[in-house]
C-alpha positions as CSV (number, residue, x, y, z in Angstrom):
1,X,118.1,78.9,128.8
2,X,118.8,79.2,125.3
3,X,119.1,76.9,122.3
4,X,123.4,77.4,122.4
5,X,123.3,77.3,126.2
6,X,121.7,73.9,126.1
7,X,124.0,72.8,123.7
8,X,127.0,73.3,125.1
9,X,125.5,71.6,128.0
10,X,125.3,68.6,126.2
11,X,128.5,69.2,124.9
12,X,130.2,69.7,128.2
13,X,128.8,66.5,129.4
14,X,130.1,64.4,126.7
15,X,133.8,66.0,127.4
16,X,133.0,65.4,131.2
17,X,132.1,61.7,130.5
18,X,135.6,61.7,129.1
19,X,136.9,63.1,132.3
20,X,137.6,66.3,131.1
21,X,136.6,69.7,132.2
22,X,132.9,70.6,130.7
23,X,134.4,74.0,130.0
24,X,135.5,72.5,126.8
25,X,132.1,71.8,125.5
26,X,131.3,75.5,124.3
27,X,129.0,75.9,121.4
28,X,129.1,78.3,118.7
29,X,127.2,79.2,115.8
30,X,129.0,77.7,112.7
31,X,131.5,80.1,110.9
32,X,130.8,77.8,107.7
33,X,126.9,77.9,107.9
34,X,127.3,75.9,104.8
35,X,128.6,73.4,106.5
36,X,127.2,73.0,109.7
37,X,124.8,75.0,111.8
38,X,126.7,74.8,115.1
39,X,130.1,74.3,115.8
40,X,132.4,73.2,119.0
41,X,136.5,73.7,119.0
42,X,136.9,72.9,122.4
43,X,139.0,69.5,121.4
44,X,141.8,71.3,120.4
45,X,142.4,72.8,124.2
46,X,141.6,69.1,125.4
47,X,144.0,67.5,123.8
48,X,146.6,69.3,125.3
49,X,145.5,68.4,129.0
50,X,144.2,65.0,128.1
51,X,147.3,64.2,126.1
52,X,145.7,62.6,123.3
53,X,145.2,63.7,119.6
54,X,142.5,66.4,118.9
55,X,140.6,64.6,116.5
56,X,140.3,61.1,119.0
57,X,138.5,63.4,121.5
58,X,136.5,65.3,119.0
59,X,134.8,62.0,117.4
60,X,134.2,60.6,121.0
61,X,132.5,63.8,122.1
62,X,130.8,63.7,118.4
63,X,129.7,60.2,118.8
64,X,128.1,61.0,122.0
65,X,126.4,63.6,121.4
66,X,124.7,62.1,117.8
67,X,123.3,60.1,120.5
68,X,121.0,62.9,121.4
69,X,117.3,63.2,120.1
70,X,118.1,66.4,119.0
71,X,120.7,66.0,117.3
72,X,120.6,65.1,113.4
73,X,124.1,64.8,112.6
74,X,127.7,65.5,114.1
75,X,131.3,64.8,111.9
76,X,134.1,66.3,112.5
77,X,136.3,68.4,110.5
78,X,140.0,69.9,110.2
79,X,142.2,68.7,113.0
80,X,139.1,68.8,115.3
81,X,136.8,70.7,114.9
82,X,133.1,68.8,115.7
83,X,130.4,70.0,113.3
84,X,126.8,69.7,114.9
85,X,123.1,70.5,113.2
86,X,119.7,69.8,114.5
87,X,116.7,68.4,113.7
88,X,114.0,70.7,112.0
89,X,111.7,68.7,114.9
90,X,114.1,70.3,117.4
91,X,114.4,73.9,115.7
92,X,110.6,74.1,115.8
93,X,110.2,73.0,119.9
94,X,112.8,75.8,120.6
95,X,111.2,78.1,117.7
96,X,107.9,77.7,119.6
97,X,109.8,78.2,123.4
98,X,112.1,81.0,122.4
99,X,109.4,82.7,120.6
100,X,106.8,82.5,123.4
101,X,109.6,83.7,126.1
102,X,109.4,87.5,127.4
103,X,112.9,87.8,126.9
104,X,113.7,85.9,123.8
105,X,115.5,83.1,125.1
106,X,117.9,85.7,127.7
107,X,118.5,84.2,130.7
108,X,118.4,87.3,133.1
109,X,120.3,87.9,136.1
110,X,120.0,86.4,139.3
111,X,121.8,88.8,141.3
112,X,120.8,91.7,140.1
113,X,123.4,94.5,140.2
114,X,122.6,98.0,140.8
115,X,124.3,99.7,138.1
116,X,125.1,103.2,137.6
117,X,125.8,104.6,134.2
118,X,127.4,108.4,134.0
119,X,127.1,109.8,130.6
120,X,126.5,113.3,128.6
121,X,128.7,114.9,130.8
122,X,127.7,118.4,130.0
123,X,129.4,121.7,130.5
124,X,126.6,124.5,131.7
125,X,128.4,127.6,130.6
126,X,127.5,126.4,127.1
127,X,124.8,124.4,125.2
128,X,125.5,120.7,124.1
129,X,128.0,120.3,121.1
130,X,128.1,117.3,118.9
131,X,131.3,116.4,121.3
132,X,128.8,114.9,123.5
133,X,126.6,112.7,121.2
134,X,128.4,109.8,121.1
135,X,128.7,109.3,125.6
136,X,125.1,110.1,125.2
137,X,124.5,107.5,122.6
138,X,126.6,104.9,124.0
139,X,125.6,105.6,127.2
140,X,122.1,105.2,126.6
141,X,122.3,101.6,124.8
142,X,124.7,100.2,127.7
143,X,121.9,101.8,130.3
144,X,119.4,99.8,127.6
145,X,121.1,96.6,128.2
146,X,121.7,96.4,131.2
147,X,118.3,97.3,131.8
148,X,116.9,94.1,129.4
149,X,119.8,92.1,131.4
150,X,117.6,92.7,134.7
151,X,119.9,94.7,136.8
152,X,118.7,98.0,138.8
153,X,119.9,100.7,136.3
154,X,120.6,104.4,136.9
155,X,121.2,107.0,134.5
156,X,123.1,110.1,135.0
157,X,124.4,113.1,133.2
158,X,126.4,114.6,135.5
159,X,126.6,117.9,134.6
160,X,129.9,119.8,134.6
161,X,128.6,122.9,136.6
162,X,130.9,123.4,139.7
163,X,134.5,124.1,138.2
164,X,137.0,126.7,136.7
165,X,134.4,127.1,133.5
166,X,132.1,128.8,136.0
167,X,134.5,131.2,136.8
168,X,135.3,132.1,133.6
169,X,131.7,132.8,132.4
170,X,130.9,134.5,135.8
171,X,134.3,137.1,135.2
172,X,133.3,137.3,131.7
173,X,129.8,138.7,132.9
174,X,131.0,140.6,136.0
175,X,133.1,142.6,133.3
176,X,130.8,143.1,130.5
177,X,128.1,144.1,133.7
178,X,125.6,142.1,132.4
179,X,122.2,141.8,134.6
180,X,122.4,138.2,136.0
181,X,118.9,137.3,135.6
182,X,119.1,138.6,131.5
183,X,121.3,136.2,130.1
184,X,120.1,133.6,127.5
185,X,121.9,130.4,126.1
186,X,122.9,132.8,122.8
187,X,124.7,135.0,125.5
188,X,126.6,131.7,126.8
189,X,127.6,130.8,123.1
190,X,129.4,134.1,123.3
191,X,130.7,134.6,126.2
192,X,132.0,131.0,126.7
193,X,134.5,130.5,124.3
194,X,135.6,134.2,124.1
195,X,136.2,134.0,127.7
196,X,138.2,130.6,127.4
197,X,140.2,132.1,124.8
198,X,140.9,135.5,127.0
199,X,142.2,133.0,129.4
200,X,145.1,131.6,127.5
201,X,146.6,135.0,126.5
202,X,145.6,137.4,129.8
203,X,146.9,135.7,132.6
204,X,145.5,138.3,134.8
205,X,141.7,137.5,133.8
206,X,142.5,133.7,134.5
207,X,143.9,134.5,137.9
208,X,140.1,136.5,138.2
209,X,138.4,133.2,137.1
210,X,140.0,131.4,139.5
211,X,138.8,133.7,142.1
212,X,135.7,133.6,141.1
213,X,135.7,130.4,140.8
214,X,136.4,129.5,144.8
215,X,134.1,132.5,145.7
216,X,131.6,130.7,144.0
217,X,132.4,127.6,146.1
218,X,132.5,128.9,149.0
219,X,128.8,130.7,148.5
220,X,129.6,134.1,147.4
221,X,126.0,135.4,146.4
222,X,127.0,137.4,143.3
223,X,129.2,134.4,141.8
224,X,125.7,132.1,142.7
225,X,123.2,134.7,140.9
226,X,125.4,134.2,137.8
227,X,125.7,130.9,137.9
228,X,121.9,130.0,139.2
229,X,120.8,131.9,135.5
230,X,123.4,130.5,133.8
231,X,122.6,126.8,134.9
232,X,118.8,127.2,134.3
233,X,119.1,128.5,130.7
234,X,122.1,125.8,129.7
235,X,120.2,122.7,131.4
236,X,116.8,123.9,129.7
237,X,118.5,123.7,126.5
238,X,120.4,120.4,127.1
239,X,117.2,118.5,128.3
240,X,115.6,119.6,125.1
241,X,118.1,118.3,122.7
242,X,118.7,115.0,125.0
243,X,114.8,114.5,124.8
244,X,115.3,115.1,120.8
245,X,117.3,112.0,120.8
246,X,115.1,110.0,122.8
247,X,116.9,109.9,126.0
248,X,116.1,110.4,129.8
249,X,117.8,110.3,133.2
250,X,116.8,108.8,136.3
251,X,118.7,111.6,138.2
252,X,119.7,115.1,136.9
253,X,122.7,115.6,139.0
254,X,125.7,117.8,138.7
255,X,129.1,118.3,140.2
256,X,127.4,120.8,142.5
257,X,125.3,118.1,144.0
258,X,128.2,117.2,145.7
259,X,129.3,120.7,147.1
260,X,128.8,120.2,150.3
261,X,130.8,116.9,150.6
262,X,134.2,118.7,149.3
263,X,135.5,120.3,152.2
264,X,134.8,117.4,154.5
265,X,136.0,114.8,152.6
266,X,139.4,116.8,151.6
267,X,140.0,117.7,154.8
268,X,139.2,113.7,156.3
269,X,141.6,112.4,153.5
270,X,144.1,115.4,154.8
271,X,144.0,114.1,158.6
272,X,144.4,110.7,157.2
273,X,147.2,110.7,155.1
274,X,145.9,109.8,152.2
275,X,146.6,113.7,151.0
276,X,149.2,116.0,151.4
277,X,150.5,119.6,150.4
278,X,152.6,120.2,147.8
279,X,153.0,123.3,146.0
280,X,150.6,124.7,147.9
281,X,148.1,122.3,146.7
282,X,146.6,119.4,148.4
283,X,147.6,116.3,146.0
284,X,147.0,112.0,146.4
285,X,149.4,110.6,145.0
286,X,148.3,107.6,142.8
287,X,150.9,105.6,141.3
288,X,151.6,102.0,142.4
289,X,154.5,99.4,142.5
290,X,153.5,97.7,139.4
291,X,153.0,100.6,136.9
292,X,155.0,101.2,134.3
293,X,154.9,105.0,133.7
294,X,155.0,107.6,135.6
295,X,151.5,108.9,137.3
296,X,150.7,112.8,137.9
297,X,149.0,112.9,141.5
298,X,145.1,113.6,141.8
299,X,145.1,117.3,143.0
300,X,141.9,117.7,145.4
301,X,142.4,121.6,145.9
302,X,144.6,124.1,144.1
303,X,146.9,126.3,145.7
304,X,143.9,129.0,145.7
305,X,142.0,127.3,147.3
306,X,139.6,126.3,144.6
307,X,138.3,122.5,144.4
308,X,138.5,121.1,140.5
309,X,136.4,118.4,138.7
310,X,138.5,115.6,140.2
311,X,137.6,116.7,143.4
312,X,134.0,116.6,142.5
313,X,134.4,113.3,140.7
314,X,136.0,111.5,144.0
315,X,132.8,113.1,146.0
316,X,130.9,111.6,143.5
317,X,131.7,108.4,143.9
318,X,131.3,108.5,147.5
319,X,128.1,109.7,147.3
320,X,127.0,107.0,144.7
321,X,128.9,104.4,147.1
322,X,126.9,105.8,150.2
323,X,123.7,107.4,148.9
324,X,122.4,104.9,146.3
325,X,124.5,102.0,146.7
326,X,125.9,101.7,143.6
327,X,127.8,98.5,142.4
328,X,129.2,99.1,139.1
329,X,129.7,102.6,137.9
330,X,130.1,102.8,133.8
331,X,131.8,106.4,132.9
332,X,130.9,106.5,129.5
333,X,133.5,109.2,128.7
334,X,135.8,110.3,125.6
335,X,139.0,107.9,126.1
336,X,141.1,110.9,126.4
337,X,140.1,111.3,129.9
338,X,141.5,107.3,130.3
339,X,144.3,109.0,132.9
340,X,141.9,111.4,134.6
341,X,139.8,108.5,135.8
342,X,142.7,106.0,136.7
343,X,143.7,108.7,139.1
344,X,140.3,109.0,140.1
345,X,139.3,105.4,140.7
346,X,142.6,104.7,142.7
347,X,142.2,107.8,145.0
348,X,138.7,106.0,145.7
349,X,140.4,102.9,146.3
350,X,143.1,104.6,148.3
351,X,140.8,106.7,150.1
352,X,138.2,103.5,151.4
353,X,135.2,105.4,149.7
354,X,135.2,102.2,147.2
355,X,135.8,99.2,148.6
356,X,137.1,95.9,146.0
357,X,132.7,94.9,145.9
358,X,132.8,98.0,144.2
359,X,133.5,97.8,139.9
360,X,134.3,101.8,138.4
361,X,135.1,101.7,134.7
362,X,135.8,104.0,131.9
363,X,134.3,103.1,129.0
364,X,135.9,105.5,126.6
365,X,135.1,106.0,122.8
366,X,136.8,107.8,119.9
367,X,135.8,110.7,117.8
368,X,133.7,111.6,115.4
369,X,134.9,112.9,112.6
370,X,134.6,115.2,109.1
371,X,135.3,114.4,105.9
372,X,138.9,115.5,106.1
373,X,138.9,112.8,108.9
374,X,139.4,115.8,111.7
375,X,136.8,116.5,114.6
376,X,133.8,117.2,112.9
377,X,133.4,121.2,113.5
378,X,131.2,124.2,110.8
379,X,132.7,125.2,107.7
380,X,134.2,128.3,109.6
381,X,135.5,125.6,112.0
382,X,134.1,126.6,114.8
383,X,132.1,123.6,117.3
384,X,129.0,122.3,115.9
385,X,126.2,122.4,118.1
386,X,124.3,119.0,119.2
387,X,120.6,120.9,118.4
388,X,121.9,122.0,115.0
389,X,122.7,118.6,114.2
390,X,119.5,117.1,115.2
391,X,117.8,119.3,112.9
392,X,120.2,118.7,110.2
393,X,119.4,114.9,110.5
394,X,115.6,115.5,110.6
395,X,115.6,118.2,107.5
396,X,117.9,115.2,105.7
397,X,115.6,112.3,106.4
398,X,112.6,114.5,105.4
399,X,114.1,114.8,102.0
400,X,115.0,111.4,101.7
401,X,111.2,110.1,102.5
402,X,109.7,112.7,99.8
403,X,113.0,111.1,97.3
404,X,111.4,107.6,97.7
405,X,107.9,108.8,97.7
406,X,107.6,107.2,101.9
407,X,104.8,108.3,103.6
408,X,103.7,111.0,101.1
409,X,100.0,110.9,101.6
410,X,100.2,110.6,105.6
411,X,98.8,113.7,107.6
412,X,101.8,116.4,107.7
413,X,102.0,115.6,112.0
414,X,102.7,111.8,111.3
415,X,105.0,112.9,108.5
416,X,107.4,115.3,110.9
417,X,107.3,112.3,113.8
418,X,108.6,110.0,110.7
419,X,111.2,111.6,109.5
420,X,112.5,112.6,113.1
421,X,112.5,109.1,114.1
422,X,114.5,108.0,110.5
423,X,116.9,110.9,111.3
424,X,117.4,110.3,114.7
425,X,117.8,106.5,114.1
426,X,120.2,107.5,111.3
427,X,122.5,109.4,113.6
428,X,122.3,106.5,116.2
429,X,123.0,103.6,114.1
430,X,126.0,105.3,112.3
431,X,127.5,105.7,115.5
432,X,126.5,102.3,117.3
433,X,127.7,100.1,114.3
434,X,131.4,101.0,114.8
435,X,133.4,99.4,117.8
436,X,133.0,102.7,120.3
437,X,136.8,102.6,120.8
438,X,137.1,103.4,117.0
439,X,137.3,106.9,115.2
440,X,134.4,107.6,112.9
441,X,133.2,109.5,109.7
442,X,130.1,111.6,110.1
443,X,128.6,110.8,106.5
444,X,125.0,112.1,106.4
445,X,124.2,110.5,103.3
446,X,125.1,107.3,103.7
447,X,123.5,107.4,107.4
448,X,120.3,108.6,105.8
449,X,120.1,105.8,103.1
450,X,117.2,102.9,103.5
451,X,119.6,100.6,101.8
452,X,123.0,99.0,103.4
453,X,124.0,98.9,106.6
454,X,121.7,101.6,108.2
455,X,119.5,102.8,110.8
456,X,116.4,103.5,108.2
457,X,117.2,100.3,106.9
458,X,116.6,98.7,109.7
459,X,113.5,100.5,110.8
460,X,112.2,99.9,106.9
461,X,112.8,96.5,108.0
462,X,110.4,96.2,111.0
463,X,108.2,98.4,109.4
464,X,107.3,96.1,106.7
465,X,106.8,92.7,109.0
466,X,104.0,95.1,110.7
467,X,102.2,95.6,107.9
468,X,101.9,91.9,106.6
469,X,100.9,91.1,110.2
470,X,98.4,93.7,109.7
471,X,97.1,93.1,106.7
472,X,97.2,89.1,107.8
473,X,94.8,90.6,110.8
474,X,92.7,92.1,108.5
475,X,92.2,89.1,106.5
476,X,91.6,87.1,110.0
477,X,94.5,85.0,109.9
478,X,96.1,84.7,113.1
479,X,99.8,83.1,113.9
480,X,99.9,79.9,114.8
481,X,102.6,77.3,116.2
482,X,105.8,77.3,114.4
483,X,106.2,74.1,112.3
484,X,109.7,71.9,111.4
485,X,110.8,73.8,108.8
486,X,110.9,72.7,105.0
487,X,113.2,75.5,103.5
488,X,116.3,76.5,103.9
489,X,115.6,80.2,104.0
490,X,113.0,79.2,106.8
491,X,115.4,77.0,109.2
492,X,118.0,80.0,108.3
493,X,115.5,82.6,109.8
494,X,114.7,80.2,113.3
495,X,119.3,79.7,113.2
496,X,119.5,83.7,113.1
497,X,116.8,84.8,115.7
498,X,118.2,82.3,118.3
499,X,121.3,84.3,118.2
500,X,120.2,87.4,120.4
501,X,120.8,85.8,124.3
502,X,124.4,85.6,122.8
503,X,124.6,89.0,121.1
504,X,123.2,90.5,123.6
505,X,125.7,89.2,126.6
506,X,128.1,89.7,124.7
507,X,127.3,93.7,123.9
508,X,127.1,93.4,128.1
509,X,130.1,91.8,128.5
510,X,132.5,94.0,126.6
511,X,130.5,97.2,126.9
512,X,130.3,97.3,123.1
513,X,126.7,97.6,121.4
514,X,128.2,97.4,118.0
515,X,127.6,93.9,118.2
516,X,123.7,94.3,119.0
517,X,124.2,96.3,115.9
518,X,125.5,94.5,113.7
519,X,122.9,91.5,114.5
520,X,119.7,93.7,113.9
521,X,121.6,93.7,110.4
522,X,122.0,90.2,109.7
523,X,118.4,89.8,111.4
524,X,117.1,92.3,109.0
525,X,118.9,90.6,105.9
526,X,118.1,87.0,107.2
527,X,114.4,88.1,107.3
528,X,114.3,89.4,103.4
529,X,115.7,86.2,101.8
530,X,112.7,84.6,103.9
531,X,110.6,86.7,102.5
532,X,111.5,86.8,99.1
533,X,111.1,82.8,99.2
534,X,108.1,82.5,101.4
535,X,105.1,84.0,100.6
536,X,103.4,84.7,104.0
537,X,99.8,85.7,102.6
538,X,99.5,83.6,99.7
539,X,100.7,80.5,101.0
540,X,97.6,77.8,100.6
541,X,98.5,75.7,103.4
542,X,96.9,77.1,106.2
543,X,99.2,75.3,108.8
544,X,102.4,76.6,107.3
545,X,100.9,80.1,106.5
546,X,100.2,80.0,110.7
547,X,103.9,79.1,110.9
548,X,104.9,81.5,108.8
549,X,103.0,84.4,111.1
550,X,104.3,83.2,114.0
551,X,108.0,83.3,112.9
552,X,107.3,86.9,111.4
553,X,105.8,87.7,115.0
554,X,108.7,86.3,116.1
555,X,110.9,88.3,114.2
556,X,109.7,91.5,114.3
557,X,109.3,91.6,118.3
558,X,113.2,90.6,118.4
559,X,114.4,93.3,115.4
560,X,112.4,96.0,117.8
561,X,114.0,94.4,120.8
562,X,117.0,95.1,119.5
563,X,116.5,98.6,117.7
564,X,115.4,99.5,121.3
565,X,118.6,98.0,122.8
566,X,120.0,101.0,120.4
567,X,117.8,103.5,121.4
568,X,115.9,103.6,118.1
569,X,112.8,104.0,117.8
570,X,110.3,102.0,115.0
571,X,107.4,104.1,113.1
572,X,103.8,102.1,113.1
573,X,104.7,102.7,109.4
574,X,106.0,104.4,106.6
């Protein structure tokens, strides 16, 4: 349990002894930290059931709980508000507990959920653009916590490989008469977009595409030699840049994974009902009693014949539903695709391949942008490719550690890991610290920085506790237990690290690790005023100085904690 756990237990049993509900008895951290270190509003709501004023319940439920050993004083404030701090007895024993716990005070799941989470998403008739960095980044720090949270995680791309942008590149090649087992991911870059371009203005080559496209699913050995090569020289790329970022998948699954479930599940939801013809095409239609707009219906297979990614995506789930046993499914997906998975998730529903037990969300995010605060594309405009900027964060953070003199007389190997871990952390951070539904700036310099609000900062951060702990190893002084704080820059430190079982379920809760984010920050900046007050290695009280270790200890396992929960990873040092 953690410290604010326990004390809105004590809180709800003082608004139960009242004979209210113990609901009312949530605790908070204090918004005015100046005047108060924990706060309860719950009187406010009470009054209205109990019929009494706001302030009578809030100094009965205050009077109880000064009444606790804990407790050091309770007033109340405003038209109810009940103040509450502890005493520096109390913030040590839960110093010392939360310190000492595996999971810093997180109470883990007991039913432990296994959780699916789709992200990456990409296309194989092309390498990875910067389009896909932020489902992969997101996606990876929800996988993260959910992970830390105890539940049975599984992480999938899901590569688009299966649909119309097959065809395309297999026309494109078909007409150029390209030897199958020749062509290379530059080949893709070219024929790709030129071929998706052809296709708007030649309606005859995107009637060929389409062909191609259901030869392909139905097996035709041509369309499969294309698309074999194809496949193998776009995923080799993709897993590269994917492990340049620091992230892995349980599974490496595509839409073709599910090829052989397409016919047999169109044709079950055909005999059942649940589809029918129109146009030509087989459609489910999707819209409900209680919406408010009009709904297109899900098509399952064109009127060629061809199967498109919905179809895939409604095998999908069925096979995650009857394969693996998912119960929660998190699409970590641009929100632009919010109607394509409504239609989706319903046609699931509709179809009984995901029954009410089972949760499917999209968790959709915004762009990032350019400058000119459009989709961040080249100079020339064209679509910016995910490995180019990898390297561009690496070469950037490499010039900023030789700019502050970091790490200049390290061997050139330790060096190169350095600055790819600042650059990657760089690129992660500026994208984690903004609510993932919001629109962002791609600003490389201010990513990059080891001051403000940044990834580098943060790791600069960690960095440094390691090396007092180090040197305080080398000097064979060990941590020790953590003592009732004398300063207020000390009890502020023990306040701010028993924050993360909060953060964290609340990043959980609303799929949103902006908030885990945001907390390494205040952790980080918490940590330096402590440091600039307390002198950890010159302190001449031995006890204290032991105190003093142990809440660095304490500090720097919960800032890695949380740069992990982001995907970042920490240098040894710098």
């Amino acid at each position: 349990m953690s410290l604010q756990s326990h004390l809105t237990e004590l809180a709800g049993k003082a608004f139960a002894d009242l004979g209210l509900p113990a609901e009312f008895g949530e605790v908070l951290p204090s918004q005015r930290p100046e005047l108060a270190q924990f706060q309860c509003n719950g009187a406010m709501a009470a009054a209205k059931q109990a019929g009494k004023a706001p302030r009578d319940i809030a100094s009965a439920v205050a009077v109880t709980l000064a009444g606790e050993p804990e407790i050091a004083r309770t007033d109340v404030a405003g038209p109810g508000f009940i103040n509450i701090d502890l005493t520096d007895e109390a913030i040590a024993l839960w110093a010392n507990r939360t310190a000492a716990d595996e999971h810093l005070g997180y109470e883990r799941a007991g039913e432990r959920l296994r959780v699916l989470v789709d992200y990456g998403g990409p296309n194989v008739a092309k390498a990875m653009h910067v389009g896909h960095l932020r489902a992969t980044i997101i996606g990876d720090s929800l996988a993260r916590l959910f992970e830390f949270a105890g539940h049975n995680v599984i992480r999938d791309p899901h590569f688009g490989d299966w649909g119309f942008q097959m065809g395309l590149v297999i026309t494109a090649v078909v007409d150029e008469g390209l030897d199958p087992a020749t062509i290379t991911l530059a080949d893709l870059q070219r024929i790709y977009p030129a071929a998706s371009d052809r296709a708007r203005e030649d309606d005859e080559f995107a009637d060929r595409a389409r062909e191609a496209t259901v030869r392909l699913q139905q097996g035709d050995e041509e369309s499969l030699s294309v698309w074999s090569q194809m496949k193998s020289v776009s995923e080799k790329s993709q897993r590269e840049d994917f492990a340049a970022l620091g992230v892995d998948f349980d599974l490496w699954y595509g839409e073709s994974d599910v090829a052989d479930r397409l016919n047999p599940l169109v044709e079950r939801l055909e005999a059942g009902g649940v589809a029918e013809i129109s146009d030509g095409a087989l459609i489910v239609r999707v819209e409900t009693e209680e919406d408010n707009r009009v709904w297109p219906p899900l098509i399952l297979r064109t009127s060629v014949g061809s199967f498109l990614y919905s179809t895939t995506d409604v095998a999908t789930v069925e096979m995650r539903v009857e394969e693996l046993g998912v119960d929660l499914m998190l699409y970590v997906v641009d929100r632009r695709q919010g109607d394509h998975f409504t239609q989706v998730f319903r046609t699931a529903r509709k179809a009984g391949i995901a029954g009410n037990d089972v949760v499917m969300e999209h968790i959709g995010f915004g762009t990032m942008n350019g400058p000119d605060g459009k989709p961040f594309r080249t100079r020339e405009g064209g679509v910016v490719r995910l490995g180019d900027v990898i390297e561009m964060v690496k070469t950037a953070a490499r010039a900023r550690l030789d700019e502050a003199h970091i790490a200049e007389d390290y061997p050139e190997d330790e060096r190169a890991l350095i600055a790819r871990q600042v650059g990657v952390a760089a690129l992660k951070f500026g994208d984690l610290i903004n609510n993932r539904t919001s629109d962002y700036v791609f600003d490389l310099d201010r990513f990059i920085s080891f001051e403000g609000k940044t990834g580098p900062y943060l790791q600069y951060a960690s960095v440094r506790i390691k090396s007092i702990l180090r040197k305080a190893s080398e000097q064979e002084l060990e941590p020790g237990v953590i003592i009732a704080p004398t300063r207020e820059a000390e009890r502020a430190l023990m306040l701010e690290l028993f924050r993360i079982p909060e953060v964290v379920q609340r990043s959980i809760d609303l799929r949103a690790p902006n908030h885990v984010a945001e907390y390494a920050h205040s952790l980080a900046g918490t940590w330096n005023k402590f440091f600039e007050q307390c002198h950890i290695l010159s302190e001449p009280d031995p006890v204290r100085q032991a105190s003093w270790l142990r809440l660095a200890a304490w500090t720097e396992t919960t800032l890695e904690t949380l740069l992990h929960l982001l995907g970042i990873e920490v240098p040894d040092r710098m």
